[in-house]
C-alpha positions in Angstrom: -6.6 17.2 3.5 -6.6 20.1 1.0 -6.6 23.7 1.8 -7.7 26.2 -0.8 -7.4 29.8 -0.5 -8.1 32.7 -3.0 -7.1 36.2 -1.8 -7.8 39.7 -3.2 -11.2 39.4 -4.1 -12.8 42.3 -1.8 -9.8 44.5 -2.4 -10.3 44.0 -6.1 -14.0 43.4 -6.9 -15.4 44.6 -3.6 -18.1 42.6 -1.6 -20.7 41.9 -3.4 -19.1 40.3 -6.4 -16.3 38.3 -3.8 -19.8 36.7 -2.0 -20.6 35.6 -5.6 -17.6 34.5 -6.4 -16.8 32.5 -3.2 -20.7 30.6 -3.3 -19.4 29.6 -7.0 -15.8 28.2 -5.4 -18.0 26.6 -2.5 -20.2 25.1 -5.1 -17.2 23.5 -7.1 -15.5 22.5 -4.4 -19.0 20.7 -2.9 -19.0 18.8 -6.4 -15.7 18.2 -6.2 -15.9 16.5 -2.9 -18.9 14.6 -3.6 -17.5 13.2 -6.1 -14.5 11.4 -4.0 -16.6 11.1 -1.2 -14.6 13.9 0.8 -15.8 16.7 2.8 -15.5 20.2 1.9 -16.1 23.4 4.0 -15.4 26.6 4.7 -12.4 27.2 6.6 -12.0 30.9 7.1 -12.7 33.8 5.2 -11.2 33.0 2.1 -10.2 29.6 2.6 -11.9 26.4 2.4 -10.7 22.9 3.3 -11.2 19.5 1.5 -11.4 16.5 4.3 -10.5 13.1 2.3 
């Protein structure tokens, strides 16, 4: 298991921009675990977890 978790983005960007930014992470992440046949998800608010 992997836990990845970027802070600071709504304190620095503000919302809008941290929603796009996370859905890019999530998206890289998804490819990410595809490719190793892992699960990835979204574990909190700015956290997401890799399930090998």
């Amino acid at each position: 298991m992997m836990m990845v978790d970027i802070d600071f983005f709504n304190d620095y960007y503000g919302h809008l921009q941290s929603d796009e930014a996370l859905t890019k992470v999530a998206a890289l992440l998804d490819g990410i675990s595809e490719k190793y046949n892992a699960f990835a998800t979204r574990w909190g608010g700015e956290e997401f977890v890799i399930i090998t």
